[in-house]
KOLGUTOR-100761 format. One record per residue (C-alpha): residue number from 1; residue in one letter; chain; x, y, z. Coordinates in nm, 2 decimals. Example, Ala and Ser with C-alpha at 12.3 -4.5 7.8 and 13.67 -1.06 7.14 Angstrom:
BEGIN
KOLMAR num residuo cadena     c1     c2     c3
KOLMAR   1       A      A   1.23  -0.45   0.78
KOLMAR   2       S      A   1.37  -0.11   0.71
END
This chain:
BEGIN
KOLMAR num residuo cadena     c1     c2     c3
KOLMAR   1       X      A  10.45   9.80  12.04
KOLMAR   2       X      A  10.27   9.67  11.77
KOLMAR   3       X      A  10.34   9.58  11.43
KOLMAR   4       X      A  10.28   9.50  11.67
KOLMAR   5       X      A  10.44   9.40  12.00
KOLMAR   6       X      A  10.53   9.79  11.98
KOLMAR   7       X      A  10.13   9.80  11.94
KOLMAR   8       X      A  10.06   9.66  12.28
KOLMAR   9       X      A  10.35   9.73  12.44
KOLMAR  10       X      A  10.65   9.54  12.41
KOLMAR  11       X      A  10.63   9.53  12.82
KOLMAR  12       X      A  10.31   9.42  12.97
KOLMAR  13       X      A  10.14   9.78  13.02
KOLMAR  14       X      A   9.89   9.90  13.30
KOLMAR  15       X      A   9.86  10.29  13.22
KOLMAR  16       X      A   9.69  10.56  13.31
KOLMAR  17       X      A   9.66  10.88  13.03
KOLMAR  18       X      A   9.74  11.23  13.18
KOLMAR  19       X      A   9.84  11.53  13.04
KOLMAR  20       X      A  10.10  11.76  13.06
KOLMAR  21       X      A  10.09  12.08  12.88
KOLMAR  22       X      A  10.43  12.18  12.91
KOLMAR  23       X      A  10.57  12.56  12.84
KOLMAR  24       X      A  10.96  12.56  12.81
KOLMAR  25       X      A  11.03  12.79  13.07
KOLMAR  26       X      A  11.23  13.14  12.96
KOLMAR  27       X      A  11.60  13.16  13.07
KOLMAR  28       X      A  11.95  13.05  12.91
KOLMAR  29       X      A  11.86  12.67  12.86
KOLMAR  30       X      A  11.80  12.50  12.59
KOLMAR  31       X      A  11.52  12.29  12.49
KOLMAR  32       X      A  11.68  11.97  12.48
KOLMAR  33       X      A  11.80  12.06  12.83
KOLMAR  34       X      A  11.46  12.16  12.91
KOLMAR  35       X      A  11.36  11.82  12.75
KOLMAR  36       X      A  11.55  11.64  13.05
KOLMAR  37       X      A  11.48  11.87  13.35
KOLMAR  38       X      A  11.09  11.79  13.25
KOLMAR  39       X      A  11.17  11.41  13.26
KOLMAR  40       X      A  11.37  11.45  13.57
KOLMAR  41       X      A  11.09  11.63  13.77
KOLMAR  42       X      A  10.86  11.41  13.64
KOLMAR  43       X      A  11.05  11.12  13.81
KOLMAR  44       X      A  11.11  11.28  14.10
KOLMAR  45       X      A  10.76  11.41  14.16
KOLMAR  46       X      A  10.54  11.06  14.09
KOLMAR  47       X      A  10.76  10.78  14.11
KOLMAR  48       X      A  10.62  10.53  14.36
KOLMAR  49       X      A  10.94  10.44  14.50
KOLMAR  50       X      A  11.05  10.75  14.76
KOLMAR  51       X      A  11.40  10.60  14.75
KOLMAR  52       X      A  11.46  10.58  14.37
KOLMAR  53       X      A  11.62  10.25  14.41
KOLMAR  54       X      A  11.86  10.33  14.66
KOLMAR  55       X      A  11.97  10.64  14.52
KOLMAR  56       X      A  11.96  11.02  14.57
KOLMAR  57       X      A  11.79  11.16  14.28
KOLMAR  58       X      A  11.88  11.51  14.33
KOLMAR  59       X      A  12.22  11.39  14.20
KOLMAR  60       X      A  12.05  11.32  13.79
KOLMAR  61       X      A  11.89  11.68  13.82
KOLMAR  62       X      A  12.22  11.87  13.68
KOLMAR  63       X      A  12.44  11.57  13.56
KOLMAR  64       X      A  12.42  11.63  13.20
KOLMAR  65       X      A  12.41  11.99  13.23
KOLMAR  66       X      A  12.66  12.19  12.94
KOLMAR  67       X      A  12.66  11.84  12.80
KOLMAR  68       X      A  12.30  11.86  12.64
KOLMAR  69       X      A  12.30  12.05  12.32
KOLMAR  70       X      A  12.08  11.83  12.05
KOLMAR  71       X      A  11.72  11.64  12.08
KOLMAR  72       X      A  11.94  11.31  12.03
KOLMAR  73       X      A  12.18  11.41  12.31
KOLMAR  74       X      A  11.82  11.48  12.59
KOLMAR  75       X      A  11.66  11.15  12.45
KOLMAR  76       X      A  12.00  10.95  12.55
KOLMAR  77       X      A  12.08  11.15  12.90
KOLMAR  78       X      A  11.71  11.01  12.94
KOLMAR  79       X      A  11.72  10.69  12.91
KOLMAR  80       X      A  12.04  10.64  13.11
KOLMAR  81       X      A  11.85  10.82  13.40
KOLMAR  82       X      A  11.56  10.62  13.40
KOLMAR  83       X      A  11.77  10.30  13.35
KOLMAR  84       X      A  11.91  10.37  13.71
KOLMAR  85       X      A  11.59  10.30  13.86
KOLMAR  86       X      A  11.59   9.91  13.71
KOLMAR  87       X      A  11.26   9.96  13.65
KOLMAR  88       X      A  11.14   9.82  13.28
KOLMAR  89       X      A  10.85  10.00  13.30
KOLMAR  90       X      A  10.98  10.32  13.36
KOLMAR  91       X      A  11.06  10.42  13.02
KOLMAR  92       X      A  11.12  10.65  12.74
KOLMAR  93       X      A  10.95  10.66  12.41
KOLMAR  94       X      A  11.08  10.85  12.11
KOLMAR  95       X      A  10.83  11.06  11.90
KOLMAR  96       X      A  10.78  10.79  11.66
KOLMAR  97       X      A  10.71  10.44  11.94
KOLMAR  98       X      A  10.49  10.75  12.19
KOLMAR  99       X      A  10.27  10.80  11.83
KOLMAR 100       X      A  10.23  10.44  11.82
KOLMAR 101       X      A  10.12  10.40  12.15
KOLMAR 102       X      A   9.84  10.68  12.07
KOLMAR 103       X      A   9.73  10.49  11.78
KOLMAR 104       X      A   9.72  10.18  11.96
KOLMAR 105       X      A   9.46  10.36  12.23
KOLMAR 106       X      A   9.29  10.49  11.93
KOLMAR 107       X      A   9.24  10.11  11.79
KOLMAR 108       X      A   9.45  10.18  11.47
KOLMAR 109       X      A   9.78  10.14  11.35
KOLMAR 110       X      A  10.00  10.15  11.00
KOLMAR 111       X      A  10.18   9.82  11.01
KOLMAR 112       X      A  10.13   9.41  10.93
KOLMAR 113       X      A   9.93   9.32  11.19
KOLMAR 114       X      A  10.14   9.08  11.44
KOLMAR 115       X      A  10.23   9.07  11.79
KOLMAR 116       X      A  10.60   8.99  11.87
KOLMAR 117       X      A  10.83   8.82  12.21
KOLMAR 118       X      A  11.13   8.77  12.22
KOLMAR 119       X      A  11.21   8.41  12.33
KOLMAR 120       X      A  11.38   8.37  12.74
KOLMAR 121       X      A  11.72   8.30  12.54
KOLMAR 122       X      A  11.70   8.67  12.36
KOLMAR 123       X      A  11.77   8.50  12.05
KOLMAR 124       X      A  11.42   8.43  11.91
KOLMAR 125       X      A  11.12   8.64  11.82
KOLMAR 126       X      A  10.82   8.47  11.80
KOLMAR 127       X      A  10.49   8.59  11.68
KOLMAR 128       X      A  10.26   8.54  11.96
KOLMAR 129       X      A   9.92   8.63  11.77
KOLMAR 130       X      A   9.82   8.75  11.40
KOLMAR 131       X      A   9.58   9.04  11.36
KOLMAR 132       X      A   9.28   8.84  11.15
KOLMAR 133       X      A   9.25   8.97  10.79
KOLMAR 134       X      A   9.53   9.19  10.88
KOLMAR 135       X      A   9.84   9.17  10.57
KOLMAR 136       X      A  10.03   8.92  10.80
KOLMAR 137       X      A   9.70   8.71  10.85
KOLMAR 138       X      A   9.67   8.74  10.47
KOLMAR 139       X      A  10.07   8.66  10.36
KOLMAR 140       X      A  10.00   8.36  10.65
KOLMAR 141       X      A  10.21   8.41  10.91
KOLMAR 142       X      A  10.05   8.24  11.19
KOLMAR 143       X      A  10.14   8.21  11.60
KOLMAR 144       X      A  10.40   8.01  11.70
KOLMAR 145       X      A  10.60   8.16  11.33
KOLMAR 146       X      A  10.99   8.31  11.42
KOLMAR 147       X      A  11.03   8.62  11.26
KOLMAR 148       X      A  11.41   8.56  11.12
KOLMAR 149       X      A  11.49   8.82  10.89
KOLMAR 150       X      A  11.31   9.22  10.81
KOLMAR 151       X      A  11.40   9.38  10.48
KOLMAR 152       X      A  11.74   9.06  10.40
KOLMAR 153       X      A  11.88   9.17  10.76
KOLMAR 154       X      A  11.87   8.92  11.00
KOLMAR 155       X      A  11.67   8.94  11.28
KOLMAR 156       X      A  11.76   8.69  11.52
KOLMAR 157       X      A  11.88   8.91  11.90
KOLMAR 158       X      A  11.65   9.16  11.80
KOLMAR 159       X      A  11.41   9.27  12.07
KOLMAR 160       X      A  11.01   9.34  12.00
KOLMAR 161       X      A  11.06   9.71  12.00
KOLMAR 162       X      A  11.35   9.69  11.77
KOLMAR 163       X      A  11.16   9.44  11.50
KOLMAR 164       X      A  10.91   9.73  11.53
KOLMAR 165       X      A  11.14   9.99  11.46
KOLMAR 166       X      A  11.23   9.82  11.12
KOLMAR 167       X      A  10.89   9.64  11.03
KOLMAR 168       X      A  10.63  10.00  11.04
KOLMAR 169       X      A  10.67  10.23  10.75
KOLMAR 170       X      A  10.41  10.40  10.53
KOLMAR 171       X      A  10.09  10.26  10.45
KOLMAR 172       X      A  10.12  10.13  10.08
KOLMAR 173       X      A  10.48  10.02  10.16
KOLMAR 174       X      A  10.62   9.68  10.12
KOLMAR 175       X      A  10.85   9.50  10.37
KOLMAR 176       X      A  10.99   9.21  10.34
KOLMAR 177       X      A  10.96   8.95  10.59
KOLMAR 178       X      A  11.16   8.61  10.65
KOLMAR 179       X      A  10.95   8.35  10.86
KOLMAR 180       X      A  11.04   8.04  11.01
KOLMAR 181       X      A  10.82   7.75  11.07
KOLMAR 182       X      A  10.94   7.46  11.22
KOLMAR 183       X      A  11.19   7.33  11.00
KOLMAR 184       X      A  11.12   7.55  10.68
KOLMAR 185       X      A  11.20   7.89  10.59
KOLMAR 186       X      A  11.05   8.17  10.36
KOLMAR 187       X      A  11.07   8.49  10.28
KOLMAR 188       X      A  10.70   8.72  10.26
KOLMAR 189       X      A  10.66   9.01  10.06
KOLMAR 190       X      A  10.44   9.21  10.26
KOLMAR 191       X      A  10.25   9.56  10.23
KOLMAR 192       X      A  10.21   9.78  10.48
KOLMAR 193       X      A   9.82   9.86  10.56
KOLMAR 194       X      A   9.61  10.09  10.83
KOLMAR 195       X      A   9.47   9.82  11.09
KOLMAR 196       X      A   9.16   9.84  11.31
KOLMAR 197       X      A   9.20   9.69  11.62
KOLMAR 198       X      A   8.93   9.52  11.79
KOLMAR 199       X      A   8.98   9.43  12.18
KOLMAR 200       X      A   8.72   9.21  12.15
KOLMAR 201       X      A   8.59   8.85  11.93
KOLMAR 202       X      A   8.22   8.68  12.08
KOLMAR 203       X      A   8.07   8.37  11.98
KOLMAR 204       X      A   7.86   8.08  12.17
KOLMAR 205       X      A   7.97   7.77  12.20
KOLMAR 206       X      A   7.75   7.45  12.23
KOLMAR 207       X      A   7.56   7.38  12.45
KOLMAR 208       X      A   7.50   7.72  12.53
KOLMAR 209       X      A   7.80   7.92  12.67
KOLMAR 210       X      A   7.87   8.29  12.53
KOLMAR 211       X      A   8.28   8.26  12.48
KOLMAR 212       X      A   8.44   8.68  12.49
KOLMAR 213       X      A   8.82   8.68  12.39
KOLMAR 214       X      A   8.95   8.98  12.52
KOLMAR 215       X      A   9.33   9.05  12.38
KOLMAR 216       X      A   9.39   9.43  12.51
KOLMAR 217       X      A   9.28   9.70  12.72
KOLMAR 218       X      A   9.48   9.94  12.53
KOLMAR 219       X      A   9.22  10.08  12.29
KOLMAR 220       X      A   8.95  10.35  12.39
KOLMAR 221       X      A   8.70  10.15  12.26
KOLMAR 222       X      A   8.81   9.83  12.47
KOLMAR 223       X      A   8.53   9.88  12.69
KOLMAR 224       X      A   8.25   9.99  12.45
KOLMAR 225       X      A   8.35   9.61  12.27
KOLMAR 226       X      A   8.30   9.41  12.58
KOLMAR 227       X      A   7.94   9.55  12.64
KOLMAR 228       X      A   7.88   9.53  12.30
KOLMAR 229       X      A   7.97   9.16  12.36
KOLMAR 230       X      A   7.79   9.07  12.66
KOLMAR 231       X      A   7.47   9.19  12.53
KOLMAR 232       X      A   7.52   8.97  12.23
KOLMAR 233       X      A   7.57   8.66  12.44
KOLMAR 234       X      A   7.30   8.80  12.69
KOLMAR 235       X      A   7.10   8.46  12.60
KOLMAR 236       X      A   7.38   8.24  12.71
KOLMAR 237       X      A   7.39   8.05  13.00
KOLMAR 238       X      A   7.75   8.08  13.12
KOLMAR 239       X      A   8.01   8.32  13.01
KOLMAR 240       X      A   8.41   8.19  12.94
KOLMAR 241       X      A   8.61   8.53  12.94
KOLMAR 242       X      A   8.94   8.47  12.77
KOLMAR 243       X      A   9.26   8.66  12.87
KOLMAR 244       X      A   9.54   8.42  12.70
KOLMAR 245       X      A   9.80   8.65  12.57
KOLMAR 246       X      A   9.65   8.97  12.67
KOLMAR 247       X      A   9.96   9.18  12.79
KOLMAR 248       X      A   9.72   9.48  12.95
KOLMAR 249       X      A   9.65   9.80  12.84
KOLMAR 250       X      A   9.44  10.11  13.04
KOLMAR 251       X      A   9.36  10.07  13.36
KOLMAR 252       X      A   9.03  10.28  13.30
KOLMAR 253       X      A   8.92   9.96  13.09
KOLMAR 254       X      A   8.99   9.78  13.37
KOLMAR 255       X      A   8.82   9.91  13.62
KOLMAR 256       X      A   8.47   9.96  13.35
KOLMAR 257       X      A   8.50   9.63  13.24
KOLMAR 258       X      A   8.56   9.47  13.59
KOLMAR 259       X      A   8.19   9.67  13.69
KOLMAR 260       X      A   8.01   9.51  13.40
KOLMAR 261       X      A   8.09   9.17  13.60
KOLMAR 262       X      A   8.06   9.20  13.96
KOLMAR 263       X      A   7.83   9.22  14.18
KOLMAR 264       X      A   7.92   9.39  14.46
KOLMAR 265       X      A   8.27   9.42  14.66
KOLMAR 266       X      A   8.67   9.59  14.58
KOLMAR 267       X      A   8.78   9.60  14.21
KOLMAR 268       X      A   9.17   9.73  14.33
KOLMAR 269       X      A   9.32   9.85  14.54
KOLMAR 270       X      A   9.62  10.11  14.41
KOLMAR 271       X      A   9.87  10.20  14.66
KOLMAR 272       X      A  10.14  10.49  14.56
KOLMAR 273       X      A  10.35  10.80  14.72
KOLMAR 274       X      A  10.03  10.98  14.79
KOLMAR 275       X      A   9.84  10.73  14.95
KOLMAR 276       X      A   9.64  10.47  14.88
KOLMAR 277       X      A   9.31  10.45  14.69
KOLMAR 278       X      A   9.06  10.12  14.62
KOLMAR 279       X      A   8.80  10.16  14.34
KOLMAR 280       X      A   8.50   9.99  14.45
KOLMAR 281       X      A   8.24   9.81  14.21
KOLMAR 282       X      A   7.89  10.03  14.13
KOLMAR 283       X      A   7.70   9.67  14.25
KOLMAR 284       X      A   7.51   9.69  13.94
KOLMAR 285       X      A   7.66   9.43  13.71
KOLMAR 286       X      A   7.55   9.36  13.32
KOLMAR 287       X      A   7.54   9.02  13.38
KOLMAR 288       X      A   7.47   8.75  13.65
KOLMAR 289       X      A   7.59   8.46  13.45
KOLMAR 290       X      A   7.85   8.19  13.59
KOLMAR 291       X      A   8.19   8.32  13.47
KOLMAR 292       X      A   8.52   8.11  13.37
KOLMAR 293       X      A   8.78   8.32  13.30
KOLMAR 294       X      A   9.05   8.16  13.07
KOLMAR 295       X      A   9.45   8.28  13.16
KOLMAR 296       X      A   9.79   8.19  13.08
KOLMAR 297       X      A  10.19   8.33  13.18
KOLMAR 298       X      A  10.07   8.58  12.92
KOLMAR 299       X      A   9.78   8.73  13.07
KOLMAR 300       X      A   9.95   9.05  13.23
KOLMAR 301       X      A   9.85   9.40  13.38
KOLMAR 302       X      A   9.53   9.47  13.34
KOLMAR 303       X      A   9.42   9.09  13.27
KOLMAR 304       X      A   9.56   9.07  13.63
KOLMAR 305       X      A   9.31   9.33  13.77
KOLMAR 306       X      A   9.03   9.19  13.60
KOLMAR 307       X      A   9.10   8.82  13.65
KOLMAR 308       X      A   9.17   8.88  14.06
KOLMAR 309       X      A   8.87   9.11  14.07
KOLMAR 310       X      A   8.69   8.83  13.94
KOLMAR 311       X      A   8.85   8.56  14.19
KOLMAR 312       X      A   8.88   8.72  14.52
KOLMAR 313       X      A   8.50   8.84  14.47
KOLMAR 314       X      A   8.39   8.49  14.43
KOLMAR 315       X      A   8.21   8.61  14.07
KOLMAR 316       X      A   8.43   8.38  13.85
KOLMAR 317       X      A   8.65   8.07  13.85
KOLMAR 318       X      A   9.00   8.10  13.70
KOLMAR 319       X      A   9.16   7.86  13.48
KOLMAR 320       X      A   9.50   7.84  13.33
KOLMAR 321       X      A   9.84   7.88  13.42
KOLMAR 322       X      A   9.98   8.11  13.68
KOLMAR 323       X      A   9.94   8.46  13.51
KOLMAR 324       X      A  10.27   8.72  13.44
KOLMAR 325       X      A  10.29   8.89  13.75
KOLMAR 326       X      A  10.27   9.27  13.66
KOLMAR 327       X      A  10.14   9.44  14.01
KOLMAR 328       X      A  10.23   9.80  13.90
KOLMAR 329       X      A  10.07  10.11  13.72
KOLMAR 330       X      A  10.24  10.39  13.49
KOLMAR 331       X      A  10.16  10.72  13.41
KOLMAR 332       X      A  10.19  10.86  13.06
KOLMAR 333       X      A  10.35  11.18  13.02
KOLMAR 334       X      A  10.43  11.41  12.72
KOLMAR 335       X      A  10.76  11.53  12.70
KOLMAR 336       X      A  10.85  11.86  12.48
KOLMAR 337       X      A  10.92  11.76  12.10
KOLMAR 338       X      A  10.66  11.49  12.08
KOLMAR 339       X      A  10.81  11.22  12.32
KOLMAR 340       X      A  10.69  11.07  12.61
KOLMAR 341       X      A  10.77  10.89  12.97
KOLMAR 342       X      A  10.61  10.59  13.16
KOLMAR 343       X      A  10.64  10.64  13.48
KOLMAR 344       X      A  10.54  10.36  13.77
KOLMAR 345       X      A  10.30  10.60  13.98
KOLMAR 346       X      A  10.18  10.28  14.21
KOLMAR 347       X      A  10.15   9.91  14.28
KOLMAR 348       X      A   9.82   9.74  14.32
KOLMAR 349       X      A   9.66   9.52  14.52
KOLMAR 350       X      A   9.40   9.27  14.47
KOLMAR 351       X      A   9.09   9.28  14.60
KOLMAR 352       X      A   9.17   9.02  14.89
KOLMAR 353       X      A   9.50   9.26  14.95
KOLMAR 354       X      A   9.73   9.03  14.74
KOLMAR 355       X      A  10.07   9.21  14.59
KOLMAR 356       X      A  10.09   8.99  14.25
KOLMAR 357       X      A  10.36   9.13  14.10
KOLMAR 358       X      A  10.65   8.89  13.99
KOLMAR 359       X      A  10.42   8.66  14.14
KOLMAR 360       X      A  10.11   8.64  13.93
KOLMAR 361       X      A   9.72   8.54  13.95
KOLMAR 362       X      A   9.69   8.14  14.04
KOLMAR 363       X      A   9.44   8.01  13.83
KOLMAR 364       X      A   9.14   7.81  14.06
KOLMAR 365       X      A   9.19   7.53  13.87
KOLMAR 366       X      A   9.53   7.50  13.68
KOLMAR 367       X      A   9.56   7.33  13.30
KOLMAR 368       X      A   9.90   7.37  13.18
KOLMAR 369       X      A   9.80   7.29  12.82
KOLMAR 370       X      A   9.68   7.59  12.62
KOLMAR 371       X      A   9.44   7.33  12.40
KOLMAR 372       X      A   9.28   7.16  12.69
KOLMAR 373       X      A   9.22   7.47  12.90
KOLMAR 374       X      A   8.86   7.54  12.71
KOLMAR 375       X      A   8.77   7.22  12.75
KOLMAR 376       X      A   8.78   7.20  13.13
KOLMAR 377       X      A   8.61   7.57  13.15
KOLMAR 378       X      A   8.34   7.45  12.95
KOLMAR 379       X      A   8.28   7.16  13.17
KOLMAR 380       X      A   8.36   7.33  13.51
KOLMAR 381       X      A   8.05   7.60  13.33
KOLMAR 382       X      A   7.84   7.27  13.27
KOLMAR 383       X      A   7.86   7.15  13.61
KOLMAR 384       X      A   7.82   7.50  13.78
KOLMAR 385       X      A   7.52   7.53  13.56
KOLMAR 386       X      A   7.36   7.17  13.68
KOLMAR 387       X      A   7.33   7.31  13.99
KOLMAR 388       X      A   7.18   7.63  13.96
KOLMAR 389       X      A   6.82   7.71  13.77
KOLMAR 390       X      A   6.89   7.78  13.36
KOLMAR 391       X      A   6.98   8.15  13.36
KOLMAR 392       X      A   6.86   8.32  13.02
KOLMAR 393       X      A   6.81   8.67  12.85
KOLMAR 394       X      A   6.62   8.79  13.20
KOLMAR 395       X      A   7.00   8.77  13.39
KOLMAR 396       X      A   7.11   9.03  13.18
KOLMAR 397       X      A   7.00   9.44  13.22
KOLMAR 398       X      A   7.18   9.70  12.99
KOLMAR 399       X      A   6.95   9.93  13.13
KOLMAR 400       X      A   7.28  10.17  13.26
END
């Protein structure tokens, strides 16, 4: 994730942090083996999915045993277990992508600044947003650029967390990166630079609408940005909420920022091997003002939560494209040696009861072009607004 797909999450993430404080238990084993039981009982004891895909998972809990003798050997017997679920989001991180994932929550990373897909055909990588007055943003590499080469080696079949793999290094460090752009081609030297990553960008558009981007719920301070926001745009009339391109992040954010907005009613519902659990809005929002909320194929996780928190409440109008469809939730769990585990603990539901994953959000009123969709929330905003009395600085209390 991050430098930045590896940043964000090269899969569209809804996670919840726990921790494990793990002792390697005494006895013959090694620590590498230990490494693996841990991950195996892990699986076995929060997966959401009783039947492991089909399988019996007693069978992974001595496969590799004897074979296990080095940190490389546990990371690899890993993997292939968790591969046998075909779940993508079930996953393992290495020492070095699990301390990239904590920076991410902690809103900073070492890197260029860029967020990276790989195209449907596996053979592209696309930058899908540049960090503002990040290096990239300054060498001008722009959305829409193909990352073709890292360092003279090509980079064309290379997936996001792969690009990452070969783009972070040491802050102070140059990499050099080969761009294309439409039909021309250049290489960027580019040095390596501590990032702060804000969720959140305000402004009000004319006449009088407060505009929030919101581009990840990763970062701790996700939430404490979005307040920060609304009460800067408390004297607008209308709010536009933009989730384009926001792949998810903590489903704590989630749920907070979901509260700021509505006014009474479900936020989600969560439904995994120990039940089912639906958080419930406090019914003391930040904010009355009308709400458009901006989404695209992009929008993912947590930008589901939020956007059909928003829709099946009646508090705000979706417009877009049908959103990415990523209905479940992971855990994050420390391994021994500094690596980590997702694990899927549950699926959600919306607040109407609606499974949407590998289905999505559908927008209220669907735009398929990204460059017209702020127009038409802006007038859907104006017309909403025609009908109802002005709504100013009074609508909004941060008395909480």
């Amino acid at each position: 994730m991050k430098s930045v797909k590896h940043l964000w999450a090269c899969l569209s993430a809804l996670v919840v942090i726990v921790s494990f404080f793990y002792l390697p238990a005494q006895g013959h084993r090694s620590q590498p083996l230990e490494m693996y039981q841990r991950a195996w009982q892990l699986v076995r004891d929060n997966y959401y999915d009783s039947a492991f895909n089909g399988q019996n998972w007693t069978n992974w809990e001595h496969r590799y045993d004897g074979q296990i003798h080095s940190t490389a050997e546990a990371h690899k017997a890993i993997k292939s277990m968790l591969e046998s679920l075909n779940d993508p989001y079930t996953r393992f991180l290495d020492p070095r992508a699990f301390q990239d994932e904590n920076d991410a929550i902690d809103a900073k990373i070492v890197g260029i600044g860029i967020n990276l897909q790989q195209s449907k055909d596996q053979n592209h990588l696309m930058v899908t947003r540049t960090i503002e007055g990040s290096p990239a943003d300054l060498a001008g590499i722009a959305q829409g650029d193909e990352i073709i080469a890292i360092d003279g080696s090509s980079a064309v079949g290379l997936t996001p967390e792969q690009a990452a793999e070969k783009i972070r290094g040491k802050a102070g460090s140059d990499v050099m990166i080969g761009i294309r752009r439409d039909t021309t081609a250049k290489n960027l030297n580019i040095t390596r630079a501590e990032i702060s990553i804000h969720a959140v960008a305000a402004k009000v558009i004319k006449p009088n609408i407060g505009y929030i981007q919101l581009s990840t719920f990763i970062s701790n301070d996700t939430a404490k940005e979005f307040r920060a926001a609304l009460q800067k745009l408390s004297g607008t009339d209308g709010l536009i909420v933009d989730l384009r391109d926001n792949p998810g992040g903590l489903l704590s954010n989630a749920l907070e920022i979901a509260d700021m907005l509505l006014e009474t009613g479900p936020i989600v519902s969560t439904i995994g091997r120990h039940g089912r659990h639906t958080d419930m809005s406090s019914g003391e929002p930040l904010t009355h003002q009308p709400i458009a909320v901006l989404v695209d194929e992009d929008s993912a996780s947590a930008s589901e939560i939020l956007a059909g928190a928003l829709k099946d409440n009646g508090r705000g109008t979706i417009v877009g494209t049908r959103t990415y469809g990523k209905g479940l939730v992971q855990e994050i769990n420390r391994l021994p040696g500094g690596s980590a585990i997702h694990i899927t603990v549950s699926r959600y539901l919306t607040p109407s009861g609606t499974d949407i994953n590998k289905i999505g959000v559908a927008p209220d009123i669907q735009v398929g072009k990204k460059d017209e969709q702020m127009k038409v929330a802006l007038e859907f905003l104006k017309e909403k607004l025609a009908t109802l009395h002005p709504i100013h600085t009074s609508a909004v209390s941060f008395a909480r």
